[in-house]
KOLKOL-737472 format. One record per residue (C-alpha): residue number from 0; residue in one letter; x, y, z. Coordinates in nm, 4 decimals, always signed. Layout:
<rs>
{seq=NUM; type=A; X=X; Y=Y; Z=Z};
...
</rs>
This chain:
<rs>
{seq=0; type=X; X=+0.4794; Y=+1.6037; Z=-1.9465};
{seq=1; type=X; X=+0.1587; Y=+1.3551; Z=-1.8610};
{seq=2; type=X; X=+0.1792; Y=+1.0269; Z=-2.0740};
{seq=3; type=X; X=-0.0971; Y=+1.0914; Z=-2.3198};
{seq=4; type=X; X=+0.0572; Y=+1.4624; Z=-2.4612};
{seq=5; type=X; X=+0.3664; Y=+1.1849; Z=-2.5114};
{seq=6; type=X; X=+0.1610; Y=+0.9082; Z=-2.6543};
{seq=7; type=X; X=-0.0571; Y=+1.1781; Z=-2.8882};
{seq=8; type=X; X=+0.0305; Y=+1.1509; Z=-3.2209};
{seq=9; type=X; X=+0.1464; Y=+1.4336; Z=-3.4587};
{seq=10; type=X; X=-0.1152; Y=+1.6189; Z=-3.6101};
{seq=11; type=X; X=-0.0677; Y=+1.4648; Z=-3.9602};
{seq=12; type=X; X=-0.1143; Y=+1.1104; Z=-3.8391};
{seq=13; type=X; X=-0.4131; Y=+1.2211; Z=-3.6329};
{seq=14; type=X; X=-0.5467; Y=+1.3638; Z=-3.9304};
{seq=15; type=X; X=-0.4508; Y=+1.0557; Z=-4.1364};
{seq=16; type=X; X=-0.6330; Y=+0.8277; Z=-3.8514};
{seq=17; type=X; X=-0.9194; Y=+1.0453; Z=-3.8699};
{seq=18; type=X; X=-0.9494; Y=+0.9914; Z=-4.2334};
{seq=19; type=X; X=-0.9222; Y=+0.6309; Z=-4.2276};
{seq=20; type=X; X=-1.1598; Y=+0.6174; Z=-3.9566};
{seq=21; type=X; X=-1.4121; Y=+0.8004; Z=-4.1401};
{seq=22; type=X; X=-1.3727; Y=+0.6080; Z=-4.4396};
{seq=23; type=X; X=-1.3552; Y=+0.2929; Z=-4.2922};
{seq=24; type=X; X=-1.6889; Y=+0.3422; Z=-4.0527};
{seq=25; type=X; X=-1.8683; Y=+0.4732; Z=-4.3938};
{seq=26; type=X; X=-1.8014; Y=+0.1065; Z=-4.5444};
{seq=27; type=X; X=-1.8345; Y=-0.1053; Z=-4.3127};
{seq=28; type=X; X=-2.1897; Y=+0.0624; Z=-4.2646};
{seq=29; type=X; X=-2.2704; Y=+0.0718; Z=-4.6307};
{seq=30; type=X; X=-2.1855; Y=-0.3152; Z=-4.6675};
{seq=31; type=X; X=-2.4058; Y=-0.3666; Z=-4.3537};
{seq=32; type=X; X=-2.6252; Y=-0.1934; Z=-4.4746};
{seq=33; type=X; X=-2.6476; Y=-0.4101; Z=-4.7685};
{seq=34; type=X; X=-2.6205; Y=-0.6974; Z=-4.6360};
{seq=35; type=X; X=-2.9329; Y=-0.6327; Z=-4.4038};
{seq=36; type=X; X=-3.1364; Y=-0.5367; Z=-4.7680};
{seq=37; type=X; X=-3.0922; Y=-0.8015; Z=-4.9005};
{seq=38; type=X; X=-3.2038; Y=-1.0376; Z=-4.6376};
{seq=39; type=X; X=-3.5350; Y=-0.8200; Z=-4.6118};
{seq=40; type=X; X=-3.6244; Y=-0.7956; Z=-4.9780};
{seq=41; type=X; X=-3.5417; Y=-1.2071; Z=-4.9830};
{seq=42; type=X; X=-3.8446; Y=-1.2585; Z=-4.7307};
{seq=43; type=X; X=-4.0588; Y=-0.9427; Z=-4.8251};
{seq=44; type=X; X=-4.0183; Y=-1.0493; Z=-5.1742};
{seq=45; type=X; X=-3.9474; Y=-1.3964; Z=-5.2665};
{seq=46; type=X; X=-4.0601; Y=-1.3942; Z=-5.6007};
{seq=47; type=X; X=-3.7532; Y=-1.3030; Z=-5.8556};
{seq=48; type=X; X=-3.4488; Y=-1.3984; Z=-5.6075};
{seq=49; type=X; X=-3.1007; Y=-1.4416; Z=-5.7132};
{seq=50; type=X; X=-2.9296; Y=-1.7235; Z=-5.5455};
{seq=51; type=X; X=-2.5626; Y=-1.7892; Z=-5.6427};
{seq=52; type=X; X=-2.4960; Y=-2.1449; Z=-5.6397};
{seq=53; type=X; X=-2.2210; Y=-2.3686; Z=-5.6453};
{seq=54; type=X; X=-2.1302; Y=-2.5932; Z=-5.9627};
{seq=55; type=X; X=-1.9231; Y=-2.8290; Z=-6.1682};
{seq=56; type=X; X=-1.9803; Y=-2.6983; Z=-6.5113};
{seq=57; type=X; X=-1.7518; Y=-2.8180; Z=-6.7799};
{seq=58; type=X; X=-1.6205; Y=-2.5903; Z=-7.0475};
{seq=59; type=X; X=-1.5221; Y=-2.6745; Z=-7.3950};
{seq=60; type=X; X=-1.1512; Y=-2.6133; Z=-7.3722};
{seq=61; type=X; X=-0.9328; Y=-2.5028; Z=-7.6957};
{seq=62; type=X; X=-0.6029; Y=-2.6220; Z=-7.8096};
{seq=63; type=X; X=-0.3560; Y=-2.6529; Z=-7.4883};
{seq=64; type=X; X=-0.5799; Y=-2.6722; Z=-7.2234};
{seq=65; type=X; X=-0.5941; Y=-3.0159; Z=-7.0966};
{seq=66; type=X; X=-0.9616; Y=-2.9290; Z=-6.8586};
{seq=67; type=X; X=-1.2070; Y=-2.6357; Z=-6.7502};
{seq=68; type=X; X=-1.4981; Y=-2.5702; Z=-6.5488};
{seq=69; type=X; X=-1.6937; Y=-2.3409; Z=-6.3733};
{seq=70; type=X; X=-1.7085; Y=-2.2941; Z=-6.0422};
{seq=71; type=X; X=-2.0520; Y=-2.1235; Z=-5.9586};
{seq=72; type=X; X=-2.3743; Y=-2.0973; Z=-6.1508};
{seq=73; type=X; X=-2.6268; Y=-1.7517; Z=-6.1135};
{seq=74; type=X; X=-3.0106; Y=-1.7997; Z=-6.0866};
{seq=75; type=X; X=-3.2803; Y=-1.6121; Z=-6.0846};
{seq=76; type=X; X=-3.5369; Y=-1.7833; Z=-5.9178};
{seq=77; type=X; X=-3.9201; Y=-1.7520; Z=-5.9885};
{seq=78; type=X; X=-4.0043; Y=-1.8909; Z=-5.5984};
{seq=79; type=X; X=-3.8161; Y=-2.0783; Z=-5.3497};
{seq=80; type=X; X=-3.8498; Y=-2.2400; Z=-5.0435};
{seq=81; type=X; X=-3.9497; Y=-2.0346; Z=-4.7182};
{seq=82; type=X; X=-3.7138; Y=-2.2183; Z=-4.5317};
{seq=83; type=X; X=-3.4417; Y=-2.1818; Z=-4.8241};
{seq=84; type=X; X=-3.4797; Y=-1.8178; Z=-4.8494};
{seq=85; type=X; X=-3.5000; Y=-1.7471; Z=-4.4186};
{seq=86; type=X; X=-3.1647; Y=-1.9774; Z=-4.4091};
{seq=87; type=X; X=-2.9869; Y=-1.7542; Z=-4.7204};
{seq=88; type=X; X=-3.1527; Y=-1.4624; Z=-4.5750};
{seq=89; type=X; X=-3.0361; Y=-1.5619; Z=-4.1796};
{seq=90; type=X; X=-2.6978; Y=-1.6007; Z=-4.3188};
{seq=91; type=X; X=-2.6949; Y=-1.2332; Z=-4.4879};
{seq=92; type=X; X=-2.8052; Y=-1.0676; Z=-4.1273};
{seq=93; type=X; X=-2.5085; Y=-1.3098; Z=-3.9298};
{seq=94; type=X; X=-2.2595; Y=-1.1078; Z=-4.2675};
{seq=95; type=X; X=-2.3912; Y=-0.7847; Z=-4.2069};
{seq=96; type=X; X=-2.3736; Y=-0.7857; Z=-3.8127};
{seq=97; type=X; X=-2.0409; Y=-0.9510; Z=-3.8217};
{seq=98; type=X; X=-1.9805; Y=-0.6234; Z=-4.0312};
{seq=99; type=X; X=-2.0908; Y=-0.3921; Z=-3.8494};
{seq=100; type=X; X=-1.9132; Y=-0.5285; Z=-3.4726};
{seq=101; type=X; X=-1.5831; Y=-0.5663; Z=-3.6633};
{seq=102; type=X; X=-1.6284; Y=-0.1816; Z=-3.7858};
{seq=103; type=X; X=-1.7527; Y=-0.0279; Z=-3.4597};
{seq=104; type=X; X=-1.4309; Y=-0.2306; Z=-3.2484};
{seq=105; type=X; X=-1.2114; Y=-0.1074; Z=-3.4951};
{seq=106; type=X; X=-1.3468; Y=+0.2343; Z=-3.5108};
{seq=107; type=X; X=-1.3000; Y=+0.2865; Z=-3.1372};
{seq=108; type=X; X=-0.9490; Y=+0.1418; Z=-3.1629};
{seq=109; type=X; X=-0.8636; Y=+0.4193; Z=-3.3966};
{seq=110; type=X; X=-1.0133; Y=+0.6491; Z=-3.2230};
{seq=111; type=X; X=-0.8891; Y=+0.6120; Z=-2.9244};
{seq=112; type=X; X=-0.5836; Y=+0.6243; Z=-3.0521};
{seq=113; type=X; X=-0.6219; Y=+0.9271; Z=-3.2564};
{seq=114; type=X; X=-0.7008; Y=+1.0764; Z=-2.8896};
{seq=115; type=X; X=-0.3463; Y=+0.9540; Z=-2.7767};
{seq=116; type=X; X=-0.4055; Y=+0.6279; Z=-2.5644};
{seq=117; type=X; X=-0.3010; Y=+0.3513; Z=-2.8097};
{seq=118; type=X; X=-0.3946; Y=+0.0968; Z=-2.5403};
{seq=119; type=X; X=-0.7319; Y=+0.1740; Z=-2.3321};
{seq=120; type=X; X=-0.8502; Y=-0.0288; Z=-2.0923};
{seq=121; type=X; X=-1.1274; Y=-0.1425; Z=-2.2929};
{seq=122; type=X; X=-0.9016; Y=-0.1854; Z=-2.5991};
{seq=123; type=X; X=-0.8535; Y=-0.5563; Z=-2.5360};
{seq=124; type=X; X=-1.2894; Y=-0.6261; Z=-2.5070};
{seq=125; type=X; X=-1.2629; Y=-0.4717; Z=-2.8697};
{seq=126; type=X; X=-1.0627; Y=-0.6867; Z=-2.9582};
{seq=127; type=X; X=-1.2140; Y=-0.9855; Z=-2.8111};
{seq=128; type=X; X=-1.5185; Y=-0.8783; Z=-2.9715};
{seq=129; type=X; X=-1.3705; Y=-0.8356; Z=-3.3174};
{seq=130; type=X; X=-1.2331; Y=-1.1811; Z=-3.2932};
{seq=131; type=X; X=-1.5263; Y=-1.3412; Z=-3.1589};
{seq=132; type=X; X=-1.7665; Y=-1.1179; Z=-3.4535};
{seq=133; type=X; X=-1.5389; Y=-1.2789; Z=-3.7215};
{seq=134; type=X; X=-1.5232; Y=-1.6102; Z=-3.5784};
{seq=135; type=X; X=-1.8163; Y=-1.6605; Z=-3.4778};
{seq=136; type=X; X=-2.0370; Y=-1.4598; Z=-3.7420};
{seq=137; type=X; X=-1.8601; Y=-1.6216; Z=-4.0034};
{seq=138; type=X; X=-1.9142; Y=-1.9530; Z=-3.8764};
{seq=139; type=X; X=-2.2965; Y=-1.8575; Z=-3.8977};
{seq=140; type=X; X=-2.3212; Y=-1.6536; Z=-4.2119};
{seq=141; type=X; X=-2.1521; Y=-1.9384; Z=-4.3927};
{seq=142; type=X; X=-2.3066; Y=-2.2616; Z=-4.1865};
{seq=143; type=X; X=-2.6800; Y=-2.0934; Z=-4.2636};
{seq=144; type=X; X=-2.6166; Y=-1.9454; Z=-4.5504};
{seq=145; type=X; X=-2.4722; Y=-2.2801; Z=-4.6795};
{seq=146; type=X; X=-2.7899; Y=-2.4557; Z=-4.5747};
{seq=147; type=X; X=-2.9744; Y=-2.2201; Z=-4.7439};
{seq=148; type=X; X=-2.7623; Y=-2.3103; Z=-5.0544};
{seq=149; type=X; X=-2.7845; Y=-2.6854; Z=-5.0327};
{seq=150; type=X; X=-3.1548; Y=-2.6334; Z=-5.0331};
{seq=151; type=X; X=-3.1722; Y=-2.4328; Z=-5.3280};
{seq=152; type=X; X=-2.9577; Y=-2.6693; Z=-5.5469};
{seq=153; type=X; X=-3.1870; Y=-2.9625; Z=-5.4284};
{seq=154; type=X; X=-3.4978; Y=-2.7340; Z=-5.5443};
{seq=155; type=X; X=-3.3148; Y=-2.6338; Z=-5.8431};
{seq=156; type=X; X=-3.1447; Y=-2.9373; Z=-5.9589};
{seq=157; type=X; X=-3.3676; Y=-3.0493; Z=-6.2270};
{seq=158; type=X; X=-3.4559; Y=-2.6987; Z=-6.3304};
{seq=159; type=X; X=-3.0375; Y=-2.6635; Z=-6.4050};
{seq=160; type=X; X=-3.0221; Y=-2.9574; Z=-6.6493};
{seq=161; type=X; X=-2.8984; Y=-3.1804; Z=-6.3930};
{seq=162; type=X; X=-2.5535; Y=-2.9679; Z=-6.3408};
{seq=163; type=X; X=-2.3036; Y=-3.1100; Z=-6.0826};
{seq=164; type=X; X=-2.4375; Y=-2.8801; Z=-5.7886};
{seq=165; type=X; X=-2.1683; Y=-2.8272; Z=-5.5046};
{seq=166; type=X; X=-2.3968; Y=-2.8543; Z=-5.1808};
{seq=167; type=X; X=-2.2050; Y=-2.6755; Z=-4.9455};
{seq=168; type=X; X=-1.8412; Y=-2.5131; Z=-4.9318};
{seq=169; type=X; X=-1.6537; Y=-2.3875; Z=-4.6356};
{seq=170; type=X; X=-1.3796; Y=-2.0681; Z=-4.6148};
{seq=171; type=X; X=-1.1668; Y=-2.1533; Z=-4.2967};
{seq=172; type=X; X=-0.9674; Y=-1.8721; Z=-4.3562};
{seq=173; type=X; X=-1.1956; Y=-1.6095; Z=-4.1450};
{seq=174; type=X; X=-1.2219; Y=-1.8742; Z=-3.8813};
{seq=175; type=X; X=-0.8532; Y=-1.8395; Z=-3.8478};
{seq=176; type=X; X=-0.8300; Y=-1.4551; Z=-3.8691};
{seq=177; type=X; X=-1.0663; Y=-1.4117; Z=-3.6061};
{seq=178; type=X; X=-0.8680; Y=-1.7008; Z=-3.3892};
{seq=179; type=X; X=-0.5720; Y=-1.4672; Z=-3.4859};
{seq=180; type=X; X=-0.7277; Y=-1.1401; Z=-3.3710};
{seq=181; type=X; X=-0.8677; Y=-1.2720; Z=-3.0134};
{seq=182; type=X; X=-0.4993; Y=-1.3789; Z=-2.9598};
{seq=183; type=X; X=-0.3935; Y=-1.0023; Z=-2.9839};
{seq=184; type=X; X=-0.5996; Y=-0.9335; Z=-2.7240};
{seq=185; type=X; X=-0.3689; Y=-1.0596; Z=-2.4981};
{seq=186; type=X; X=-0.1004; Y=-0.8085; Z=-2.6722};
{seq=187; type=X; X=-0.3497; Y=-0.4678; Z=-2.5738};
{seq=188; type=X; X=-0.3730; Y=-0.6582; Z=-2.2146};
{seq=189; type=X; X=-0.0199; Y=-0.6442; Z=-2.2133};
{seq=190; type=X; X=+0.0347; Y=-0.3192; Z=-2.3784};
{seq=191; type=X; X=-0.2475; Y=-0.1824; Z=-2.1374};
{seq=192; type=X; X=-0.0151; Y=-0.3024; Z=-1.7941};
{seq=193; type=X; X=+0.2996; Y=-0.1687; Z=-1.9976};
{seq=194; type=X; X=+0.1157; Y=+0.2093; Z=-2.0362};
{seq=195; type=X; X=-0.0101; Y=+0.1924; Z=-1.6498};
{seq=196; type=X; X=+0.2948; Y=+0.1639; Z=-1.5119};
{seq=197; type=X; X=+0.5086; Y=+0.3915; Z=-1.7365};
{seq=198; type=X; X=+0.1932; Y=+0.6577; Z=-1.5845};
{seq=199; type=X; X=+0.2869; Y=+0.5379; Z=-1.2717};
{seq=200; type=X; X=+0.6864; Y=+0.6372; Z=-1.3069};
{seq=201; type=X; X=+0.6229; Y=+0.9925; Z=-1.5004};
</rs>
């Protein structure tokens, strides 16, 4: 018996793979897709754009509620800055490729091992480049998309009635995912030595 009919599995998870693979390509392509819209129609047409920004805004609270605010503030902008909209617009294309690596790695993971080899060679380059695609492409979606934001809220701050604008906010939490996921890299390199030499003993 060769090593991939014993590494293939059953029919129903192949089938069960298959599906999520399907699914999951079909998304992450859609909300590339998207993302990459949206950055063209910003610099085709500028006029109109909806920029989410982020606020202070107090809220009248009732009976038992000591404080409230709001976190972010909608507009719909008749014209902003070029610069503005390239930044908001640059840091749309950095989401939607970020997207589209993380769905392509993770698509050939699953497919590969849908095909019965859970650990190809190239498995742990996937992974490196899923890392480095979260990592890195959120580091650039957010920095330039941030930018784009601070310079919005500047253009926009006396148009809002002089709301407390938040100029720029960070998530570290995909910085540390994508840390996470090049680390398991090492794991496939590992799992990849572990698979050539149980070939080597059948």
């Amino acid at each position: 018996m060769s090593s991939e009919t014993s590494t293939a599995p059953h029919r129903a998870d192949r089938v069960t793979i298959l599906v999520i693979l399907v699914i999951g390509t079909l998304a992450g392509a859609v909300l590339a897709a998207m993302g990459l819209i949206s950055a063209i129609s910003r610099i085709a047409s500028p006029d109109g754009q909806t920029v989410r920004l982020l606020a202070d805004i107090p809220v009248e609270a009732g009976p038992g509620i000591v404080s409230a605010h709001g976190d972010g503030l909608v507009v719909v902008a008749d014209r902003l800055g070029a610069g503005t909209l390239w930044l908001i617009a640059a840091g749309e294309v950095f989401g939607a490729l970020m997207i589209a690596a993380v769905t392509l790695s993770f698509g050939y993971l699953l497919w590969q091992v849908a095909q019965g080899r859970p650990f190809p060679r190239a498995a742990q380059t996937a992974v490196l480049v899923t890392g480095c695609a979260i990592t890195f492409g959120s580091l650039l979606s957010q920095g330039l998309g941030g930018l784009g934001q601070m310079m919005a809220a500047g253009e926009l701050q006396e148009a809002t009635g002089g709301l407390a604008l938040v100029q720029f906010e960070l998530a570290p939490l995909p910085l540390l995912i994508g840390f996470g996921i090049m680390a398991l890299a090492y794991a496939f390199r590992a799992g990849h030595r572990l698979q050539r030499d149980t070939e080597g003993l059948v």
